[in-house]
ROLUMTOR-450759 format. One record per atom (N, C-alpha, C, O): residue in three letters; z, x, y. Coordinates in steps of 0.02 Angstrom, whole numbers, plus 50000, padded with zeros to 5 digits. Each point is the difference from the previous one (the first is absolute). Layout:
AlaZXY ...
This chain:
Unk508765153063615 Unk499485004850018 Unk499545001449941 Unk499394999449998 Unk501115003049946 Unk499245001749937 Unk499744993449987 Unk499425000449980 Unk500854991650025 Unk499684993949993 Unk499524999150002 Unk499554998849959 Unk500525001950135 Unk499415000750033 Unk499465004950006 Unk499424998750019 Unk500785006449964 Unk499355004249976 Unk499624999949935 Unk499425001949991 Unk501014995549964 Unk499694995849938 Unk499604992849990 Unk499704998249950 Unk500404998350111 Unk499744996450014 Unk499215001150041 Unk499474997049994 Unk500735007750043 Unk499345003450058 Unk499515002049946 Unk499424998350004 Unk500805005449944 Unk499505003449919 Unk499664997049986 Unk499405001049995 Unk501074992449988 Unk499664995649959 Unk499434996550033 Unk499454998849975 Unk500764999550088 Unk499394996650037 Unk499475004850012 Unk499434997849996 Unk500675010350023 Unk499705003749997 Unk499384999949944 Unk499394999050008 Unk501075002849921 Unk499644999749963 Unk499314992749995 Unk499415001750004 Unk500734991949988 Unk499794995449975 Unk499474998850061 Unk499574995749996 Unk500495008350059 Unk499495002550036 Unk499535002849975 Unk499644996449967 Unk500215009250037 Unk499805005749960 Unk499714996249931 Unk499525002949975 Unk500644992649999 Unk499964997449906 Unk499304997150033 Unk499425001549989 Unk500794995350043 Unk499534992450042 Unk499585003150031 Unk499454997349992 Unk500505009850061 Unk499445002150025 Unk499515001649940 Unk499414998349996 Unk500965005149962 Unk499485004149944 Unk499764997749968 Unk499525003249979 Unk500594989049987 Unk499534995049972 Unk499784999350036 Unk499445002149982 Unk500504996250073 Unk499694995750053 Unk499475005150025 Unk499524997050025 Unk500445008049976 Unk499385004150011 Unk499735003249943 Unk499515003750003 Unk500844994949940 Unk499415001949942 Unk499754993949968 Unk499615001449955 Unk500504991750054 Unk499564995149983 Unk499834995350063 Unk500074993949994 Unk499705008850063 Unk499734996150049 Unk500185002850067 Unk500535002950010 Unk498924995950045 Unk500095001850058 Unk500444992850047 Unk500275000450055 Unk499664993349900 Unk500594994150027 Unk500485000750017 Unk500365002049954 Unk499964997350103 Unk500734996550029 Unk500444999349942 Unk499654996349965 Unk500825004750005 Unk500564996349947 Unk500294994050054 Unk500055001550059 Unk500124992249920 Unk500514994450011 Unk500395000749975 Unk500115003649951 Unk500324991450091 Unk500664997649966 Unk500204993150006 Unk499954996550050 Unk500275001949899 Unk500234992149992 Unk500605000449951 Unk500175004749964 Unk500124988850043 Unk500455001449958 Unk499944991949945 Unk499854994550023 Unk500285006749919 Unk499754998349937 Unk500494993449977 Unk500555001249975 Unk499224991850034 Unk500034994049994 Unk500324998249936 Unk500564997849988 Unk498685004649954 Unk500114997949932 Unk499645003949950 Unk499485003050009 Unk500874996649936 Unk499425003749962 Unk499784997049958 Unk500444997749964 Unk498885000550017 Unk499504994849956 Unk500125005649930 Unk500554998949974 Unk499165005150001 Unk499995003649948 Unk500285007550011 Unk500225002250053 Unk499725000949892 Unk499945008950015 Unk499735002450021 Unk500145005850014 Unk499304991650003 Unk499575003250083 Unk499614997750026 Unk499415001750009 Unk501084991150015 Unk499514995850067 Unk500684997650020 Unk500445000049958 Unk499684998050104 Unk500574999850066 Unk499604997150051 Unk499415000650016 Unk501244994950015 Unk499984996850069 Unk500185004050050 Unk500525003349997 Unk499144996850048 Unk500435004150078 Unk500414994850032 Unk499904994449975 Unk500485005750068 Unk500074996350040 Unk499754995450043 Unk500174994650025 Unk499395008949975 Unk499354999150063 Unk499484991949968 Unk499704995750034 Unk500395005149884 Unk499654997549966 Unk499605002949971 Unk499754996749954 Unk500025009150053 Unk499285001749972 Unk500205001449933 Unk500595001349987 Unk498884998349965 Unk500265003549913 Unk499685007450017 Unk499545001550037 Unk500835001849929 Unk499915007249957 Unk500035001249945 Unk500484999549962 Unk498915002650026 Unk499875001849936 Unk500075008549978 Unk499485003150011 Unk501065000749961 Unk500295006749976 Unk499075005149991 Unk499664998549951 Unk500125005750087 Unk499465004749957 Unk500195004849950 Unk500575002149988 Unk498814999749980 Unk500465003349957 Unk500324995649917 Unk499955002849946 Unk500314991050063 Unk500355000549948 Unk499564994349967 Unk499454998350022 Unk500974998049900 Unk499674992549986 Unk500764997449959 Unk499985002549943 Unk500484994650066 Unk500444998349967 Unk499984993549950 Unk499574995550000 Unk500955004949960 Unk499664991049961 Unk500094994050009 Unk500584997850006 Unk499064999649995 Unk499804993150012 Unk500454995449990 Unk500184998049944 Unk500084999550123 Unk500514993250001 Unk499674993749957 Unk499435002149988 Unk500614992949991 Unk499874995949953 Unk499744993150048 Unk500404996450029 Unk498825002849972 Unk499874994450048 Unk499794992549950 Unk499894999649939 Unk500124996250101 Unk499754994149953 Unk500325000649936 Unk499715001549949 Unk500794997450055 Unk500364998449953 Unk500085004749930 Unk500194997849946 Unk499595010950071 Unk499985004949955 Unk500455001350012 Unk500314998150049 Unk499975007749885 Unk500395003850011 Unk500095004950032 Unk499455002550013 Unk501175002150021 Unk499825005750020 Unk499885005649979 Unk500505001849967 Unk499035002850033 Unk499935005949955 Unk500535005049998 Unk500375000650050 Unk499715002849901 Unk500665002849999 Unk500225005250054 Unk499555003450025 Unk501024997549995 Unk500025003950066 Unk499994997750054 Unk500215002250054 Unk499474991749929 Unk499804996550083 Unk500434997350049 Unk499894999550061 Unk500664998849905 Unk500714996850045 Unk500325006150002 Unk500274998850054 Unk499955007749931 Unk500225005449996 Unk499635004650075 Unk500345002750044 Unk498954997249954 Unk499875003050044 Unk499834996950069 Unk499875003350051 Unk500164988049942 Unk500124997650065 Unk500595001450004 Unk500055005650026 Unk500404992549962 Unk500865004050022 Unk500155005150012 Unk500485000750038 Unk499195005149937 Unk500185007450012 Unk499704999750080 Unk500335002350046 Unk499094995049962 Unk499545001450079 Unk500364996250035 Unk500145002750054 Unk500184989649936 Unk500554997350048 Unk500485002850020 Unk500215000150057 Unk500075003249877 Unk500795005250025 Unk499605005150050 Unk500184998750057 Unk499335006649942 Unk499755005350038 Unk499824996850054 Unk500065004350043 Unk499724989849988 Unk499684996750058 Unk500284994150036 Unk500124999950060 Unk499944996649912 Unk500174992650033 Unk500475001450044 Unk500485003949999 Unk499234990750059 Unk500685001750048 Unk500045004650048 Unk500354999850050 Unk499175005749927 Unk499975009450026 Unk499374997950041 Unk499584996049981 Unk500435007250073 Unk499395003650038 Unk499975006449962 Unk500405004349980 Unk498904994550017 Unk499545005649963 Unk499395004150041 Unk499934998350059 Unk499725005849921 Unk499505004150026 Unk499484997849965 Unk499995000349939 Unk499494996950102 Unk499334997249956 Unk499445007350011 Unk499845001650057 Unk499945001749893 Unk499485005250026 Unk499584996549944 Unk500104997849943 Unk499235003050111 Unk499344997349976 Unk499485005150002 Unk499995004450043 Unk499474995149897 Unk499355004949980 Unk499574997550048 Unk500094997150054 Unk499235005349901 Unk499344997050030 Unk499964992849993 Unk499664997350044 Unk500574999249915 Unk499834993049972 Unk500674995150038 Unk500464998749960 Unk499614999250092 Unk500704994750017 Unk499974994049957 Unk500584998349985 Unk498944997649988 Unk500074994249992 Unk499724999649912 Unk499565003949980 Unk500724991549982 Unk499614998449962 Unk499624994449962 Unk500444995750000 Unk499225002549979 Unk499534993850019 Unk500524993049988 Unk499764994450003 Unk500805006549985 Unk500314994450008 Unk500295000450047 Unk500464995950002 Unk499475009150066 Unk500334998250093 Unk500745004349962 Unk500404999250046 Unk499865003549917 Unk500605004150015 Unk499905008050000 Unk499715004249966 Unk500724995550094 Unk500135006650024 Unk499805006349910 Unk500124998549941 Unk499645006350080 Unk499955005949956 Unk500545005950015 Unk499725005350013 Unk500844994949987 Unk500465007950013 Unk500635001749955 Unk500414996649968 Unk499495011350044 Unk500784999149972 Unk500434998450032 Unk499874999150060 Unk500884999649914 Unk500594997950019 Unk500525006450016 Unk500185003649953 Unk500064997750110 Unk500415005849987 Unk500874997150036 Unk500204997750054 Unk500085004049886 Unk500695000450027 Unk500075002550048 Unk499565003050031 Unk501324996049997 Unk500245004550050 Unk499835005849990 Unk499655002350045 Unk500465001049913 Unk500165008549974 Unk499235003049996 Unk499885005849985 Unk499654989750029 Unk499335001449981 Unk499675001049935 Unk499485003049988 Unk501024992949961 Unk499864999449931 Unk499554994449997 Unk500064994750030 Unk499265007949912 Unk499544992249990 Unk500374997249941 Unk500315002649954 Unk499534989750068 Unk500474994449960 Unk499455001249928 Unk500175001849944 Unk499254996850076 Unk499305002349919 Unk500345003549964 Unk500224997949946 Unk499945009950084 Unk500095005049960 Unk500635000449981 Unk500185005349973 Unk500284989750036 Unk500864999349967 Unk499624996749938 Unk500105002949947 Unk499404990650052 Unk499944994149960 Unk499695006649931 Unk500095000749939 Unk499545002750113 Unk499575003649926 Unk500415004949952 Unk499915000249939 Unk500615004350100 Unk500375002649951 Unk500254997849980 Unk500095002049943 Unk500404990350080 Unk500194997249931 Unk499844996149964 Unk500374996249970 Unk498885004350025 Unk499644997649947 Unk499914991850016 Unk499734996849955 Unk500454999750103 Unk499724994950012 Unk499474998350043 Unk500054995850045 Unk499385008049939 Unk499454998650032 Unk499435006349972 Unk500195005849990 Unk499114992050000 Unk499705004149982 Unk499545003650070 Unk499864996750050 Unk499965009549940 Unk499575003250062 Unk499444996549989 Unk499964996749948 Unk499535003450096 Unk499414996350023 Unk499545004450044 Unk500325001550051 Unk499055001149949 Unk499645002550064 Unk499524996450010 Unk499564999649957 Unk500424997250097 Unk499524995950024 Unk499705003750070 Unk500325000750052 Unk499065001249938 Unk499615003550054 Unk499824992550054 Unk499904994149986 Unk500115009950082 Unk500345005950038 Unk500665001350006 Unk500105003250051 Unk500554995349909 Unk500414998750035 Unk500275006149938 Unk500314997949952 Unk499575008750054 Unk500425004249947 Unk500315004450024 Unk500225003849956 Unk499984998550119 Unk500555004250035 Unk500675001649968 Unk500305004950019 Unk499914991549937 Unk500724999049963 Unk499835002449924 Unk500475003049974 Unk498994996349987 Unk499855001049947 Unk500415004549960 Unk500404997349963 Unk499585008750035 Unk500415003949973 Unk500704999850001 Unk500305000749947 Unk500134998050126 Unk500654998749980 Unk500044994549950 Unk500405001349955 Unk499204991050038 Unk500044996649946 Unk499965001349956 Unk500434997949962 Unk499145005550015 Unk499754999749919 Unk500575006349979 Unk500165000149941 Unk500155005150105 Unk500485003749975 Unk500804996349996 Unk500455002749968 Unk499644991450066 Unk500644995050005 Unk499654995949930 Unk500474996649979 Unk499045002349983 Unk500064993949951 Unk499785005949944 Unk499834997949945 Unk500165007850063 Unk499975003149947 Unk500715003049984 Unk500135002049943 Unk500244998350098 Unk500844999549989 Unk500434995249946 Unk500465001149960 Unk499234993850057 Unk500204993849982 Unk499614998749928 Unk500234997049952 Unk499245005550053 Unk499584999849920 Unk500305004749947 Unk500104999149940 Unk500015005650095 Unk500225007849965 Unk500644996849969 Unk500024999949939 Unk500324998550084 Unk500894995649983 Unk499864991849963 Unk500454996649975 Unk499075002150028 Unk499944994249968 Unk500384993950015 Unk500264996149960 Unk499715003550123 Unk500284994650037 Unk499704994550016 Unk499394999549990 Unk500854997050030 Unk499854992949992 Unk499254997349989 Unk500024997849942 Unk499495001550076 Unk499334996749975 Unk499785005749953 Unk499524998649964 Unk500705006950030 Unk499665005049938 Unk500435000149949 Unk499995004449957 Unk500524989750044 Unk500234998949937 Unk499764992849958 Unk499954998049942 Unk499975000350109 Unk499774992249968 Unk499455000749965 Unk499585003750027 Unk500204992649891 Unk499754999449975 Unk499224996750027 Unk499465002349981 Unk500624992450063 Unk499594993950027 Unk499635005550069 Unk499994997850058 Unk499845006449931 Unk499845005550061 Unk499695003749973 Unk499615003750031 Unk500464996749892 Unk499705005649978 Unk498964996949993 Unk499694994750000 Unk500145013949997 Unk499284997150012 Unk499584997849949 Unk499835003749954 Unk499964989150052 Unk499414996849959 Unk499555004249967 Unk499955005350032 Unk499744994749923 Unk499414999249965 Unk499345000050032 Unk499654996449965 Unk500105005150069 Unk499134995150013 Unk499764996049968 Unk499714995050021 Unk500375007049910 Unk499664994149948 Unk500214994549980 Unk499734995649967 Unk500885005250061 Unk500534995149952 Unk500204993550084 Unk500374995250006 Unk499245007750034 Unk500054995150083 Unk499634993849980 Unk499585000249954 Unk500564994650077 Unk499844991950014 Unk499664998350052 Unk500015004350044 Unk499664990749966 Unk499875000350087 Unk500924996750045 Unk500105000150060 Unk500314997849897 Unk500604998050021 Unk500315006650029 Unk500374998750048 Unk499575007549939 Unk500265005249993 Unk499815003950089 Unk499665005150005 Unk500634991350060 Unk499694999550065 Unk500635001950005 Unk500484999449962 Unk499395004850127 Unk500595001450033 Unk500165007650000 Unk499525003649984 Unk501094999650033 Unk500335005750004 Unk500115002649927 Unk500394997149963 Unk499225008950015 Unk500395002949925 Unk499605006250001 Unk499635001650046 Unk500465001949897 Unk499625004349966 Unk499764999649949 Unk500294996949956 Unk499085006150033 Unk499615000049940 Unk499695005249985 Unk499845003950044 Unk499974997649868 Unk499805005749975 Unk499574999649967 Unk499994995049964 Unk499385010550033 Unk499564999449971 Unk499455005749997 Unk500135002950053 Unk499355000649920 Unk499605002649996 Unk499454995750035 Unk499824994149993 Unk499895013750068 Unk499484996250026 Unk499185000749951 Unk499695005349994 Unk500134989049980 Unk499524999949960 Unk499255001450056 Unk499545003549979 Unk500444994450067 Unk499185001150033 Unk500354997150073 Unk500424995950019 Unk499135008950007 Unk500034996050100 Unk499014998550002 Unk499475001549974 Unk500904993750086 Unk499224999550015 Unk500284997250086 Unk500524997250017 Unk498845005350027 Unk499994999450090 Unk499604993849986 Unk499534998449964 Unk501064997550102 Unk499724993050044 Unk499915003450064 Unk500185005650019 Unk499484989450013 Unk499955001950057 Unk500225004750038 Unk499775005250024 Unk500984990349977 Unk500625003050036 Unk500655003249952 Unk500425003950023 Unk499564994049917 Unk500285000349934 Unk499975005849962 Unk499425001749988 Unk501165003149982 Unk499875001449945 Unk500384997449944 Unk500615000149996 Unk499014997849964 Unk500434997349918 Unk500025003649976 Unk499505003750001 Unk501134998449954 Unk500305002749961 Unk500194995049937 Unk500464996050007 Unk499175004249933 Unk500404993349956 Unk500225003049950 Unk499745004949973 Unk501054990650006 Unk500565001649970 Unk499984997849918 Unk500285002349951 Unk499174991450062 Unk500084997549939 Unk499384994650044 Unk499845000150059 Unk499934995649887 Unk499274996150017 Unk500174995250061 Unk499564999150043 Unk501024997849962 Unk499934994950059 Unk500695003850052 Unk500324996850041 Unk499775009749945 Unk500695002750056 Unk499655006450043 Unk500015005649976 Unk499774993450072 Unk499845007450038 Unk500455002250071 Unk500364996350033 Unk499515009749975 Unk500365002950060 Unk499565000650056 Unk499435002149987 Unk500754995950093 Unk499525000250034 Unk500155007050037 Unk500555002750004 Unk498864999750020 Unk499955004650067 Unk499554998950042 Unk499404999749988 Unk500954999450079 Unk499204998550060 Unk499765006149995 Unk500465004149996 Unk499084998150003 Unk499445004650030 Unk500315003350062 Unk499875006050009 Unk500454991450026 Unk500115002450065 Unk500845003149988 Unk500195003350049 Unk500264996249900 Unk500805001549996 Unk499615007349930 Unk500285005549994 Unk499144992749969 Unk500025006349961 Unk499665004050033 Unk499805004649964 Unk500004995950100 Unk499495005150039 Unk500795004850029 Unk500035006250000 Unk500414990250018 Unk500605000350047 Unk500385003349931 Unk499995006149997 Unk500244991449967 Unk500565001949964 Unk500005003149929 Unk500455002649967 Unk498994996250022 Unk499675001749925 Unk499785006249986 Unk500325004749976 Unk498914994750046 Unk499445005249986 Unk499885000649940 Unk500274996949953 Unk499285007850044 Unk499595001049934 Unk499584995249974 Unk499584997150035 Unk500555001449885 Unk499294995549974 Unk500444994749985 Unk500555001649977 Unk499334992450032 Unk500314994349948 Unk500275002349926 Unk500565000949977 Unk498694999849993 Unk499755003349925 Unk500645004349981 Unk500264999849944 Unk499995004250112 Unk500415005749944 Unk500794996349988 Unk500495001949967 Unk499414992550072 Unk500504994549976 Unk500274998549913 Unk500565000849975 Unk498714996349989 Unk499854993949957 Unk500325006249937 Unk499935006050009 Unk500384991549937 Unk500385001149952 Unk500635003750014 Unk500285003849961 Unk499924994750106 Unk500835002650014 Unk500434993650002 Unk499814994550021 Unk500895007249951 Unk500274995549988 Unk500594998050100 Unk500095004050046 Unk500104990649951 Unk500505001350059 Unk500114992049979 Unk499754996149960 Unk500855004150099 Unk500384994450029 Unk499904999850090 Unk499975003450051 Unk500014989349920 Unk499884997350089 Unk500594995850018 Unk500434997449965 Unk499415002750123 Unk500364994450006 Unk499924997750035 Unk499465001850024 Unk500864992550016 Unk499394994950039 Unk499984993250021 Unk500554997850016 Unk499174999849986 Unk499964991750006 Unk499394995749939 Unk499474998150025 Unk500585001149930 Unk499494997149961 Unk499804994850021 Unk500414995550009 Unk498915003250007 Unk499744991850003 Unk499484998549949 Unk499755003849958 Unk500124988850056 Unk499484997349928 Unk499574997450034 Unk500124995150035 Unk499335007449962 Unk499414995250029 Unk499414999449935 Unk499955003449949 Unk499794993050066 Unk499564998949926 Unk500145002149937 Unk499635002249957 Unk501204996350042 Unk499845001649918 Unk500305009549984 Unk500275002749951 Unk499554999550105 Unk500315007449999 Unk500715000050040 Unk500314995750032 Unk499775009949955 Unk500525005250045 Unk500035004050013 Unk500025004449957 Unk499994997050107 Unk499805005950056 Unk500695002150028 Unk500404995750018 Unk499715010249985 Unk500705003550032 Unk499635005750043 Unk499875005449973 Unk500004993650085 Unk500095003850057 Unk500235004649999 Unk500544999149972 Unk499365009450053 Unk500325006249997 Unk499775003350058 Unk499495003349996 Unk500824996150057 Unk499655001850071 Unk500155007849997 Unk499725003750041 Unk500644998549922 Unk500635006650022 Unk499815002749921 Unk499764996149959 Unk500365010150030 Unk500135002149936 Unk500665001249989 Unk500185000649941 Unk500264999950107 Unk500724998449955 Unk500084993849997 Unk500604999050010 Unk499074994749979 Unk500004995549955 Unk500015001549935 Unk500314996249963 Unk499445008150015 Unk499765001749918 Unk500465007049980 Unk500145005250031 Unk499994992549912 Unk500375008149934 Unk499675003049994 Unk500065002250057 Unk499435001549917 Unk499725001549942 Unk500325003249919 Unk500125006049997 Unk499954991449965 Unk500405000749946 Unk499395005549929 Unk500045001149940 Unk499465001050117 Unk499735005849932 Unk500225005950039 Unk499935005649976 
């Protein structure tokens, strides 16, 4: 008898877990599938086939073409296999379902209505991420990887994580990281705002994410120091790191 009413709770509860994400980051349906394989710390097979890609998080990089894997990276595909594989899960999806590589956009919710992201972030195997529109979850993240920062667990201990230089960047220097720097001058593109870190490293903002998330002047930006984080790319010779969200960025004055 108490079994089964401990059992009724629990489903109860992981109800209740799953409604309340599910109506504070989207008016979508939640799915369910149950979970094939897991590619990294936050991308997965359904059954069904489709990939899922974790919102919310960015974990490290499995080792392609013959690289290595970045540190953590076999650690936190295993931690998300032990929490998933095998399991039917709760898919709840934002504004954004897809992303330009065709996989699914949601979180992952256990039975219990626990997100699989927000296990990876407190223990420090995976970093938070806000990628607009999809920020319904935001705060429980960044308060689960500030757990994990605060304790100095796993990717906030590793040396190879810690944040770059601006000046001291390459155009080799592409991909998932952080970087630091004083913003020396912005200047508006079109659609663009630059922020530059150092002569060939700037930070982008569309026009349209600093109307949304920003405000104020560019200008009262330029001689504050911060850390970003992000995706770096190289096009001509520069490097541009994208900042759609301002909890992308520290500010360290």
């Amino acid at each position: 008898m108490v079994a089964a009413g401990l059992k009724k709770a629990l489903l109860l509860g992981a109800f209740l877990v799953s409604a309340l994400l599910a109506t504070a980051v989207s008016a979508a349906v939640p799915d369910t599938d149950k979970i094939r394989h897991v590619i990294d710390g936050d991308t997965l097979v359904l059954a069904s086939g489709r990939h899922v890609r974790l919102i919310g998080i960015n974990a490290p990089e499995s080792g392609k073409d013959g690289a290595p894997d970045q540190p953590l990276a076999a650690k936190a595909r295993r931690r998300l296999a032990a929490l998933v594989e095998q399991r039917r899960v709760t898919l709840v999806f934002e504004q954004e379902r897809q992303d330009r590589y065709g996989r699914l956009l949601a979180h992952v919710l256990l039975p219990d209505g626990t997100s699989a992201g927000e296990i990876l972030l407190r223990e420090g195997l995976a970093w938070a991420v806000a990628i607009p529109p999809n920020l319904g979850n935001l705060k429980p993240s960044l308060a689960a990887e500030n757990a994990a920062r605060g304790a100095r667990r796993g990717v906030w201990s590793q040396p190879a994580y810690a944040p770059k230089p601006a000046g001291q960047l390459t155009a080799t220097d592409t991909g998932f990281g952080f970087i630091e720097g004083t913003i020396l001058r912005h200047a508006r593109g079109k659609h663009v705002i630059y922020f530059d870190l150092a002569p060939t490293v700037a930070l982008l903002v569309s026009q349209e994410d600093w109307k949304k998330f920003y405000g104020g002047q560019p200008s009262s930006l330029v001689g504050r120091r911060v850390i970003a984080r992000g995706w770096l790319t190289e096009s001509r010779g520069r490097l541009h790191l994208r900042v759609p969200h301002p909890a992308m960025l520290t500010w360290r004055d």
